[in-house]
N, C-alpha and C positions, 0 to 999 in steps of 0.2 A: 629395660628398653635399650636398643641398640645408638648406639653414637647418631645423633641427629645431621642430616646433610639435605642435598638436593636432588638426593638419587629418590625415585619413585620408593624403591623397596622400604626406606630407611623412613619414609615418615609416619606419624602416627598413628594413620587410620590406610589399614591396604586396601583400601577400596577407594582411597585418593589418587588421582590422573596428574600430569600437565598440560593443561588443555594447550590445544593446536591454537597458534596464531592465528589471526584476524587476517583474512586478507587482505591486501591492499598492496600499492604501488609502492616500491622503493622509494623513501625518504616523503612521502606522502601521508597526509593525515587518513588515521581512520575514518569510513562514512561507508553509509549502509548498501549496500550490495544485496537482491536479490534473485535467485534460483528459484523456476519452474522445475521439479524433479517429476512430476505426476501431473495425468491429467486424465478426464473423459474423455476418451477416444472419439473423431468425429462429433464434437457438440455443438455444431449446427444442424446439425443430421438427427441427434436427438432432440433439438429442441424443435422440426420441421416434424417429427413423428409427432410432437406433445400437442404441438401447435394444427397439424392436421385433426388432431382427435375433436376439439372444440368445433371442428366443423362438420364433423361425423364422418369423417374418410379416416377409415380406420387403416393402420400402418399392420403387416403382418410381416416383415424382414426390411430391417433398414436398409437393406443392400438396395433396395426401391426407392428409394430417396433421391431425390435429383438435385445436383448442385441449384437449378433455380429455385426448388424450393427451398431451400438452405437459407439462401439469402431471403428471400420471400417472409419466410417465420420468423429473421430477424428484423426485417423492416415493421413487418407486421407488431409484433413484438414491441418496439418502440412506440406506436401508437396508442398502446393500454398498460393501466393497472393491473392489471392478470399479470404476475409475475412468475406465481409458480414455476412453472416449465422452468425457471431459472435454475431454481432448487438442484436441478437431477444434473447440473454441469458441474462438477466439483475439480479441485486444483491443491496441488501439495506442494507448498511454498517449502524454500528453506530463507531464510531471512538473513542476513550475516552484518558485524559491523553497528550495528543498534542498540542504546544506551539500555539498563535495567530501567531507567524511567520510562522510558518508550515501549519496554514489554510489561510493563506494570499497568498500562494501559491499553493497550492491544488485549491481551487479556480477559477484560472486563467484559467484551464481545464474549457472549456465551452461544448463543440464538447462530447455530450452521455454521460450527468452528470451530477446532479443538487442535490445542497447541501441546510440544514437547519442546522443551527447553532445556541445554546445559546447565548443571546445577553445579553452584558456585559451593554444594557441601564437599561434594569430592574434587573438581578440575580447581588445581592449583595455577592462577593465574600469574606468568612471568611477563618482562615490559609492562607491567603496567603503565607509567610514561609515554608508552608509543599505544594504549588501548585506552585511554580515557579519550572520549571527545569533548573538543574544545567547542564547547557555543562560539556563534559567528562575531557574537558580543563583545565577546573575550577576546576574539583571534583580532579583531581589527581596532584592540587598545592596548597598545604596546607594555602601560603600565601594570593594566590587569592580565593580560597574559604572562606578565613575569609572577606575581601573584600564585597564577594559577599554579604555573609550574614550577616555582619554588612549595607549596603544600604538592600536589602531587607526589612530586620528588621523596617528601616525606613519605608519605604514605605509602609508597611502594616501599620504599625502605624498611617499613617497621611489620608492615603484610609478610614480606620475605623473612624477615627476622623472626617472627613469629614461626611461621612456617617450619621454618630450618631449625626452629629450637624445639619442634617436635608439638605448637599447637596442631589441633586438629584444622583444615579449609576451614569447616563449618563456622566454626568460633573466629578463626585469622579474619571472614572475609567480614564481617565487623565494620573494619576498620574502611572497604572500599567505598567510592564515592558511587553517589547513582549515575555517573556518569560512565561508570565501567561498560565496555561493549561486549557484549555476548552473540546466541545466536539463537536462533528459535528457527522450529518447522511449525507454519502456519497451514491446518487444512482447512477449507471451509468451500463453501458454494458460491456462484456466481451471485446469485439474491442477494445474498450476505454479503461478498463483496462488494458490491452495487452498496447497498447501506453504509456498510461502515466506510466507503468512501465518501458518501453524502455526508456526511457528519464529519470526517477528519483529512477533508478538504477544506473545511473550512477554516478562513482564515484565525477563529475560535483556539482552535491546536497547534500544539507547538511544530515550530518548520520540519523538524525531522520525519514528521509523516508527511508531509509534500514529497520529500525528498525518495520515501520509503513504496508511496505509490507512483514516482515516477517509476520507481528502479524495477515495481511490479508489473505497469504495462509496458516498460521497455522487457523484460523477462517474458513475459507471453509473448512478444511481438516477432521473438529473435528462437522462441521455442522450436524445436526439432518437430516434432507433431508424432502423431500416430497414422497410420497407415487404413483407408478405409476403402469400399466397391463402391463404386458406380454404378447405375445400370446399365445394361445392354443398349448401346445407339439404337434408335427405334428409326430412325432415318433411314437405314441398312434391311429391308427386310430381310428378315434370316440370322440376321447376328445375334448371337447369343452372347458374345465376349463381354466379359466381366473386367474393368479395368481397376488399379490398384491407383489411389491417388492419397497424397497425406495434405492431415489440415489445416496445416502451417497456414495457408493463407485465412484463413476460418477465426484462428486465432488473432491473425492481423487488424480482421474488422473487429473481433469482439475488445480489443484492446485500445482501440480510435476513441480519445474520449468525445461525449457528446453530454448535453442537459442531462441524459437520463443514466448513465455510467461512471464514468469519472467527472464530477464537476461537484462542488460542494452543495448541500443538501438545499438550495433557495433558488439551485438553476431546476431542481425538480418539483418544487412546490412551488417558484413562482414568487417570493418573501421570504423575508430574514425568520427563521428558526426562533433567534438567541436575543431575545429582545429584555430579556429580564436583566433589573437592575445589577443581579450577580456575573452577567455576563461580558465579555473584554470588549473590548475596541474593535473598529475593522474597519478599512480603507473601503470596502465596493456598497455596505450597507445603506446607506445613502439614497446610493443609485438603485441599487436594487427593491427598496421601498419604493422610490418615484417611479422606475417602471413599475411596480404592480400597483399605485394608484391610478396608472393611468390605462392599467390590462395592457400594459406590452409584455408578450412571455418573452423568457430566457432564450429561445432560439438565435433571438436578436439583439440580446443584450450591446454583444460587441460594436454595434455601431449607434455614434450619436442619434438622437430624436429630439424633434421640437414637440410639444404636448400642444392640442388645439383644446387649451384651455382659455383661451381669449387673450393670454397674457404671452405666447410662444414663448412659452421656457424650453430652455432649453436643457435636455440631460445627456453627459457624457459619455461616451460606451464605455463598457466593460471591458480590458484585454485578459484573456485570460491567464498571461504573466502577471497580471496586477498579482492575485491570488495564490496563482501557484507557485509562482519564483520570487515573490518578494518575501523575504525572513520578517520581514519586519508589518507584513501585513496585520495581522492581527494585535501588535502592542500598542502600536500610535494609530490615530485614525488623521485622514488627510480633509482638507477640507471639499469634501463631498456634493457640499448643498446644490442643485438646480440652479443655473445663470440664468 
């Protein structure tokens, strides 16, 4: 074996990398950053073809497609369980900045989603110090964040040691915390996303997936688009002109959250999911029972109601920072009850 070092050639196994730093801001904490790299061309345009067919107006060139009915199949669309047509919108995330706990769970989603990931046997991870993240826990207790990053410290230290004395990644990365950040390409379908946002919206999961679907509809929302026809203005008789528009705007609405899209899994059913003794705490739960005893749906959460149960109780609205922006939603619960 040749003298062990930090050159790619020199270490153990040549099919080991340095993997590419984390992106992030100068002198800034890592946090997770997502990329739209792919998408379905026009997918309000396919979902107005899928959505015409259930009404037997069969679609024969989507170039026939008119922006109103675009919109039309997605309003529509929100009105029903018929989700299918979602299926056929698919999206090629790349994920960046996100702890190994975080895709350890991600993951799990099998159903319309299939992930690749940097594998910590070959990419030799350097700074680790500036790649672990810090819980928000940690960062704002001065005494445990010394903690933290006196063991970190260690640990990079000893990861590199290894490394350099010619163990193979495989073996060295052992020694990393689940807090290591990596990167994952996430594909999956609109459907699917719609679900596993119901479910890891909730205040149930840990913050990082708040954080991780904000950074995925701000990514659709800022997306380049693809380029799709129009048909011929019919206003015009005689025009045959075919115009060339992209659906950057398309993506804009599909990314607006609402009850049935981005909102944790109780603004689409209307009740708490997670009611079993095994399951955590949560500030909106509460309130989200007392509306659905009293048939208030989720559209209206956000604003106070008095119940005309003879006793005007009153119940609190819902903001939808309570949930999404609060870290600390799901570990303490606040006192909720009906005044």
């Amino acid at each position: 074996m040749t003298d062990q070092g930090t050159d790619v050639i020199r270490w153990a196994d040549a099919a080991m990398y340095e993997s590419q730093p984390i992106l992030k801001e100068e002198g800034a904490r890592v946090t997770p950053r997502v990329f739209l790299l792919n998408s379905t061309p026009d997918p309000l345009g396919k979902l107005a073809v899928d959505m015409l067919m259930y009404k037997g107006e069969p679609v024969y060139s989507q170039q026939d497609v008119t922006d109103e009915q675009r919109v039309w199949a997605w309003d529509e669309l929100s009105k029903t369980r018929l989700n299918t047509p979602l299926e056929g919108i698919n999206m090629h995330f790349m994920i960046e900045g996100v702890t190994r706990s975080f895709t350890h769970q991600l993951v799990r989603q099998r159903v319309g989603a299939f992930y690749v990931q940097e594998s910590l046997r070959f990419a030799v991870k350097r700074g680790i110090a500036d790649e672990v993240a810090i819980p928000l826990s940690v960062l704002n207790d001065e005494n445990a964040l010394k903690i933290w990053q006196d063991t970190v410290s260690t640990v990079e230290s000893g990861y590199s040691a290894l490394v350099d004395h010619g163990i193979p990644a495989e073996d060295a990365r052992g020694l990393l915390p689940h807090n290591i950040t990596t990167r994952v390409l996430y594909d999956t379908n609109l459907r699917a996303l719609f679900d596993h946002a119901g479910n890891r919206l909730c205040t149930q999961a840990q913050f990082e997936w708040r954080a991780v679907f904000m950074g995925i509809m701000q990514a659709m929302k800022t997306f380049g688009g693809n380029q799709y026809f129009v048909p011929p203005n019919h206003r015009h008789p005689g025009d045959t002109t075919r115009v060339w528009r992209t659906d950057d705007w398309q993506w804009e609405i599909i990314a607006t959250p609402t009850p049935m899209t981005f909102a944790p899994i109780c603004y689409k059913t209307g009740k708490c999911e997670f009611m079993s003794q095994l399951d955590r705490g949560c500030s909106i739960r509460e309130r989200v029972e007392a509306f659905h005893r009293q048939g208030i749906g989720s559209g209206v959460w956000q604003y106070d109601h008095e119940t005309p149960d003879g006793e005007m109780i009153a119940i609190r609205g819902i903001k939808p920072e309570e949930w999404m922006a609060n870290p600390l939603a799901g570990i303490t619960t606040e006192d909720n009850r009906p005044t």
